[in-house]
N, C-alpha and C positions, 0 to 999 in steps of 0.2 A: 257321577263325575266327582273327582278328590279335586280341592282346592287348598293349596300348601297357602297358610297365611304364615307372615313372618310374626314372628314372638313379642307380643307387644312392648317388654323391655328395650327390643332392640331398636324397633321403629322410636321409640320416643330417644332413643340414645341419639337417632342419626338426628334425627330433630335438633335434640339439646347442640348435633356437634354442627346443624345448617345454621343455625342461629348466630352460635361463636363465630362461624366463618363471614356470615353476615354483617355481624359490627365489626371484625376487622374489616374486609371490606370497604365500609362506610367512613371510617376511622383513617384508612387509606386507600383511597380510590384507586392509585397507578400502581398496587401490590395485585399483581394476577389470582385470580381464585386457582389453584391447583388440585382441588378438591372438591367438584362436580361430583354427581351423582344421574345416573336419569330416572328419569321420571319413575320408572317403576321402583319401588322399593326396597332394597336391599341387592340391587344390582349394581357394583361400583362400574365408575371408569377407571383406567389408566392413565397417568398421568398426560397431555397432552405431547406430541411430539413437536411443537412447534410453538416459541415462547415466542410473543410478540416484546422487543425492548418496552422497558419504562416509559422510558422518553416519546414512543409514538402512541402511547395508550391514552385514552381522554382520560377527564379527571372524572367523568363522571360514565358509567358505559350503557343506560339504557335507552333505548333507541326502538322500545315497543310501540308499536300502533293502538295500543290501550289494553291495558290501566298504562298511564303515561308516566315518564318522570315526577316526582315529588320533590319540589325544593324545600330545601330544609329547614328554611322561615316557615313553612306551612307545617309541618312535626312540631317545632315551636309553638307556633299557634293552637295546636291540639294539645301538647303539654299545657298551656297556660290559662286551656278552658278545661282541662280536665277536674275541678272541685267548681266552679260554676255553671258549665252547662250539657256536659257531661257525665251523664246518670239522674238527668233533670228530665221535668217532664214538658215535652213539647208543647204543652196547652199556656205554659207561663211565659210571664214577663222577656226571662233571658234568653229561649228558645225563639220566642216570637221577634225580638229585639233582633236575631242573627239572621233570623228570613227576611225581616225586613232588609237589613242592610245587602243582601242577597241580588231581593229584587232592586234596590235602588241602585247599588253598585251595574248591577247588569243594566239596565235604563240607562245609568250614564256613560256605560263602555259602549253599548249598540248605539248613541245616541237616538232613541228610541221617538219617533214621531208621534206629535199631541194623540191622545185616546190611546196609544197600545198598551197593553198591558203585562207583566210578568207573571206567568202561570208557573207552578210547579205541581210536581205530584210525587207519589212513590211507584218505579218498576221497570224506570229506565227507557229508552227509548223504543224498546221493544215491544213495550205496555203502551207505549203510545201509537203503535201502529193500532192496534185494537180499541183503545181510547178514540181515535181520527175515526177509523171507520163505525163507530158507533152513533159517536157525539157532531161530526162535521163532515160528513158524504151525506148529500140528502139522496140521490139517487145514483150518480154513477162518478167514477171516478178516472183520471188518466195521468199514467204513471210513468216516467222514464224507469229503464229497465237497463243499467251499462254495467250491474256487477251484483255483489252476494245481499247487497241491505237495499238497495234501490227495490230487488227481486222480494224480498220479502215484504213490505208493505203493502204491493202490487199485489201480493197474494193476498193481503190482510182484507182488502175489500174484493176483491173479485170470491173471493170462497163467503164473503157473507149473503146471507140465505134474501137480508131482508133490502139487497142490493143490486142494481142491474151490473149486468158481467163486466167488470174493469176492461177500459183502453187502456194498453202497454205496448208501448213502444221501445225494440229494443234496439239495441246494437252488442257490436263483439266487443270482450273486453280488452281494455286501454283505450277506449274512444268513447266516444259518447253522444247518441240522439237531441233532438229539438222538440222541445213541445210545439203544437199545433193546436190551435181554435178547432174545438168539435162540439157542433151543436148539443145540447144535455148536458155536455161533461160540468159540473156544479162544484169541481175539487181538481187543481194539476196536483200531480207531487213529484217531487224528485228529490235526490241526496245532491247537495252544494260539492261535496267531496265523499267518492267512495272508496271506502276505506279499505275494500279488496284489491283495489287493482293503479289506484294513484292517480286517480281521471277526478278534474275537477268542472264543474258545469258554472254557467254565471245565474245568478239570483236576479228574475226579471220576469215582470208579468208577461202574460198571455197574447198577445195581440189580436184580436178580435173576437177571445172567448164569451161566452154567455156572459149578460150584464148577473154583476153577483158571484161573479162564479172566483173562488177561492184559490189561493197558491200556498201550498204545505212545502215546507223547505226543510228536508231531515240535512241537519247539519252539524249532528255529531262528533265529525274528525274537524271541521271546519269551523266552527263558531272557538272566535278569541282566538282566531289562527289567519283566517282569511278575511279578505275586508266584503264587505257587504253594506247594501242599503236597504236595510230592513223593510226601510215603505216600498219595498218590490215583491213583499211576502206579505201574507196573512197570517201564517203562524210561521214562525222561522224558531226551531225546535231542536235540541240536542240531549246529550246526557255530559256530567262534568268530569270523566277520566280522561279526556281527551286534553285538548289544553289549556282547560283550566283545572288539569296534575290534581283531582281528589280520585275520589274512590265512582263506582258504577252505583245504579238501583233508586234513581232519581232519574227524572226529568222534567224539563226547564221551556220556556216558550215565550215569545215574544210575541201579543197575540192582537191582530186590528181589530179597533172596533164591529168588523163587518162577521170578523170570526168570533167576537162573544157573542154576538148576535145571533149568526149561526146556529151555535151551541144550544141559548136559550132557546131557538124557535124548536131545536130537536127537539131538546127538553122536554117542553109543552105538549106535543105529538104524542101517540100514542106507539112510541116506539120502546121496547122492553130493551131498556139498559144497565148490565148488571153495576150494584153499586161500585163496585172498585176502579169498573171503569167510565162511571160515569163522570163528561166533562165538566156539567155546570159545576159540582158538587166540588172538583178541584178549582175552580174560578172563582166560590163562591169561598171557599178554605182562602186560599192564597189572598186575597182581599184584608183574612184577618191574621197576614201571616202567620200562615200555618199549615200542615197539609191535613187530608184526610183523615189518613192513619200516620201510624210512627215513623217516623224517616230516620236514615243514618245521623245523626249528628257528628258525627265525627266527619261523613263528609261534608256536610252545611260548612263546618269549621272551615276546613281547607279549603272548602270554595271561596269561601270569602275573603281568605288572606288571598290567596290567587287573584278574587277581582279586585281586591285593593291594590296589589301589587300592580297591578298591571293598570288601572286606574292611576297610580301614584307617577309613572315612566311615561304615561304618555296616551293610552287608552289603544282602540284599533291602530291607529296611526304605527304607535309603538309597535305593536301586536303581527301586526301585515307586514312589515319591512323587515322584523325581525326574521320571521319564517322565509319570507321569501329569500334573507341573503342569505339563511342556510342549507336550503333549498338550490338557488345557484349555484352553491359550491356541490351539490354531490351531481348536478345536471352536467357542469362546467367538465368536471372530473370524468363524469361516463360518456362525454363525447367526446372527449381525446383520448382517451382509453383502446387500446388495441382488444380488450378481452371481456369489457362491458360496455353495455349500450342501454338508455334510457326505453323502459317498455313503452313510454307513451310518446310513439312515432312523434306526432302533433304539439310544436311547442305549448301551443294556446290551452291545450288542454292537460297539461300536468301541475301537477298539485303541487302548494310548498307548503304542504305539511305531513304527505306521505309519496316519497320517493320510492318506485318501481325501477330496478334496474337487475335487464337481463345480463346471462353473464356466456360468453363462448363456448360452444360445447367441447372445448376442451380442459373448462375449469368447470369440479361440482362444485356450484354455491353452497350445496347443502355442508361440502367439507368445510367452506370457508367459514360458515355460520355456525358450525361444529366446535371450532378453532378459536373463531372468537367470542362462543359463551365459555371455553374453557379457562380464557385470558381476561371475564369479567366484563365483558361486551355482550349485550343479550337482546334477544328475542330481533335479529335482524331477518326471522326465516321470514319465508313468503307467506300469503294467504293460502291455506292447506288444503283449499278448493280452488286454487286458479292453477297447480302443477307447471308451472313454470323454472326454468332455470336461472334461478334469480337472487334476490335480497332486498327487500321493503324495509327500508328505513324511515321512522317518524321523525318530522324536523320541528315540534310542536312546539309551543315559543317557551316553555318551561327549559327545554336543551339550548344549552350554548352552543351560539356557530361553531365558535372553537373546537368543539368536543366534537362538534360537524368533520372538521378537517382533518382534528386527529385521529376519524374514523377511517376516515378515506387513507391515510396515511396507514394504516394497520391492515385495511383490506391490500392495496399495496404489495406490504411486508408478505403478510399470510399466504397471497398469489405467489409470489415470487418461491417462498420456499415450498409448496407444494409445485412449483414447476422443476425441480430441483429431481 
């Protein structure tokens, strides 16, 4: 097999010329990118045929379901710890100082219930499904199952060797299952918001589950977006791309006493846990602010501007009203719409911080979404395993409503001249 690689001068050229297009961009958010590439490398595009006006472009155009928007005070913020705590080493004063404020900031935005605690670690939420199933399944586990992450933790314990076979309970996606009291089950979990398909479930214990028995709450897209009472959950757990706007390769937990306890009694047991994912070891780090191993600092940074920011406005309160009015606006819009319609039938169960909305099968989304990364408006495709005719927009409280309407106002434009 011959594999033609492009000429390394050239790749680093297109680079040097994504970067320049980048700070213009940033520099002027309502100036259209005309200068796409895709993904593959040295394959251009043509210029778009369809300009969206100035005047109906947001000021800012991402609208990804993670890595989220970055507001700008948070780049600030990483500029300004760039000579004290970046390129420092995690085990000191200034690194330790920033997890602190981490976990306290997060305690006062969850309003956190006496004894829980803030856990972090390094490997994202992903590493926490394997962490959960190590360190807090004593024997079986039962898992809703309504989309692509809910599905993968549910696998995390039922493929462990040293675990009876997971209850999963599923449903089709855009909807979403109940948990139910099942004698054994010692762990429910489910995702607060699945971030594939825009279905959000309510955070609430078990009603007549096994006394002991634990409630894992992956909520990812959902923590610092949706409101929540944490004393409904034993670990209520995410990673911080989402919206609290840093970077992935962390994760974060709010954890009850009944769940460190948990952990410890694993612990103790003669159960083989490999160190990286071993719970206490993160429980026992995070205690002296600090993780394990190395963590990104640069996202610590912007997490923290993010929960002081949002600390500072008003906490969930702010947080939850924020998302949901921009949420209303693109629900509002796709229900008088002739040519889109909200994918999650069920008002009660859609999300306001990731909007699913299908589209007529006489418009492709996919052109639409085309159109508007060429115009500087990005990552509105859908989840690339739900095949849908669609466009999944994040309303994650980092985006302006505004930037909400004048999306919807573009989608719009772009319909209209591809009907043309």
């Amino acid at each position: 097999m011959t594999v033609t690689v492009p000429a390394v001068s050239a790749i680093q050229a297109e680079y040097k010329r994504s970067l320049t297009q980048s700070t213009l961009t940033a520099r002027h958010p309502t100036v259209p990118d005309m200068n796409h590439v895709h993904a593959e490398i040295g394959v251009p595009v043509s210029e778009p045929s369809i300009t969206i006006p100035a005047n109906l472009l947001p000021q800012d155009g991402r609208f990804g379901a993670g890595p989220s928007k970055v507001r700008p005070e948070q780049i600030e913020a990483l500029s300004a710890a760039s000579k004290h705590i970046l390129g420092t080493s995690h085990r000191q004063a200034p690194v330790k100082n920033l997890v602190g404020s981490v976990r306290e900031g997060l305690s006062e935005f969850f309003r956190a219930p006496e004894g829980y605690e803030v856990v972090l670690g390094v490997g994202g939420s992903t590493a926490f499904w394997d962490i959960a199933s190590f360190g807090l399944v004593e024997k079986k586990a039962q898992h809703l199952s309504f989309g692509e992450f809910g599905s993968k933790f549910a696998s995390a314990t039922n493929k462990a060797p040293f675990l009876d076979s997971s209850s999963i309970i599923k449903s089709e996606p855009g909807t979403r299952p109940l948990a139910r009291a099942e004698a054994g089950v010692d762990v429910y979990a489910w995702p607060q918001n699945e971030t594939s398909t825009g279905v959000s479930a309510p955070v609430k214990r078990v009603s007549g589950a096994d006394d002991g028995a634990l409630v894992l709450v992956d909520a990812t897209s959902a923590a610092g977006g949706l409101d929540v009472d944490v004393a409904e959950a034993d670990v209520y757990y995410f990673a911080p791309q989402k919206n609290f706007a840093s970077d992935g390769g962390l994760w974060l937990g709010l954890f009850s006493p009944g769940a460190i306890d948990r952990a410890a009694r694993i612990k103790a047991s003669d159960r083989w846990i490999p160190d990286f994912l071993d719970l206490q070891t993160a429980i026992d780090n995070s205690r002296l602010n600090q993780t394990y191993n190395t963590p990104s600092l640069s996202t610590l940074v912007t997490l923290d501007a993010q929960v002081q920011w949002l600390n500072a406005n008003g906490g969930l309160d702010f947080a939850s009203k924020r998302t949901a009015d921009s949420a209303s606006r693109i629900y509002s819009w796709a229900e008088a719409s002739e040519f889109a319609t909200p994918f999650v039938a069920n008002p009660e169960e859609r999300s306001n911080v990731i909007a699913t909305i299908d589209f007529d099968d006489s418009i492709d989304a996919a052109a639409i979404a085309k159109v508007l990364r060429a115009n500087g408006i990005v990552d509105t495709e859908p989840y690339r395993k739900l095949g849908r005719n669609q466009l999944r927009i994040a309303t994650f409280v980092a985006i302006e409503p505004a930037d909400v309407s004048a999306l919807l106002a573009s989608i719009d434009f772009v319909v209209g001249e591809l009907r043309k």
